[in-house]
N, C-alpha and C positions, 0 to 999 in steps of 0.2 A: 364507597360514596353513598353518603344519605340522598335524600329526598331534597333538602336544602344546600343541596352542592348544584342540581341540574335545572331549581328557577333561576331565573333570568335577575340577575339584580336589579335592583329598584333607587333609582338615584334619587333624592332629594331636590327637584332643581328649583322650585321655587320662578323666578325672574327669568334666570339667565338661557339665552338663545340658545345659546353651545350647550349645554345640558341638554335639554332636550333635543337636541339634534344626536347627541350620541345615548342618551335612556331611550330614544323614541315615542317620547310622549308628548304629546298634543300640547302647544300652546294654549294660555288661556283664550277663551271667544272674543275679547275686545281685542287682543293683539291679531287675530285671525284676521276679522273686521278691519281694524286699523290699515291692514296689509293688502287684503284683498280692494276695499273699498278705497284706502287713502290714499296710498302708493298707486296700485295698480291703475286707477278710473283716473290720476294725478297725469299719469303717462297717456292716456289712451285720450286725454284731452289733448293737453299740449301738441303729440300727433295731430290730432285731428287743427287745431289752429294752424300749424307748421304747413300744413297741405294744402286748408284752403289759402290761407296766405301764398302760396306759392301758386294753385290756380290762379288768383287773384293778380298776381305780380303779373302772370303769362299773357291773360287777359287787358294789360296794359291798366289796371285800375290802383288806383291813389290810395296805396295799404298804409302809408301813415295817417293817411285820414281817416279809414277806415279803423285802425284800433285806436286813437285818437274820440270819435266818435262812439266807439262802444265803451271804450271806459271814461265818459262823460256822462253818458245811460247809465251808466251802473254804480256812478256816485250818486244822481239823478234818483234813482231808485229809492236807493242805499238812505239819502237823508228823506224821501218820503215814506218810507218807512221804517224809520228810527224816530218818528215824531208821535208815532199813534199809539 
């Protein structure tokens, strides 16, 4: 056995997830990002809506009105600053 029988082979993966899951090599930084931040902070929202809403339910308070109400702010927002 040489010297290039005992490295590690080196896959070419380019894109694909499953390559690099079986080469072991690092995805690119925007897919990291993509993942940690869009996915991940995506979930950790939604919980966090799901919960207060369900305080909010227990408390006996009007949760259609209430996200009704926020997403009317956030059109509200949304066209005063789409103007400038």
């Amino acid at each position: 056995m040489g010297d290039a029988d005992r490295e590690p082979r080196r896959l070419r993966c380019g894109r694909r997830p499953r390559c690099w899951l079986a080469a072991r090599e690092v995805p690119p930084l925007e897919l990291r990002l993509f993942a940690v931040v869009g996915v991940f902070g995506g979930f950790t929202t939604f919980s966090a809506f799901g919960y207060e809403t369900f305080v909010l339910l227990r408390a006996g308070a009007n949760v259609g009105l209430n996200v009704v109400l926020g997403i009317a702010c956030v059109w509200a927002g949304y066209t005063a600053t789409s103007r400038i």
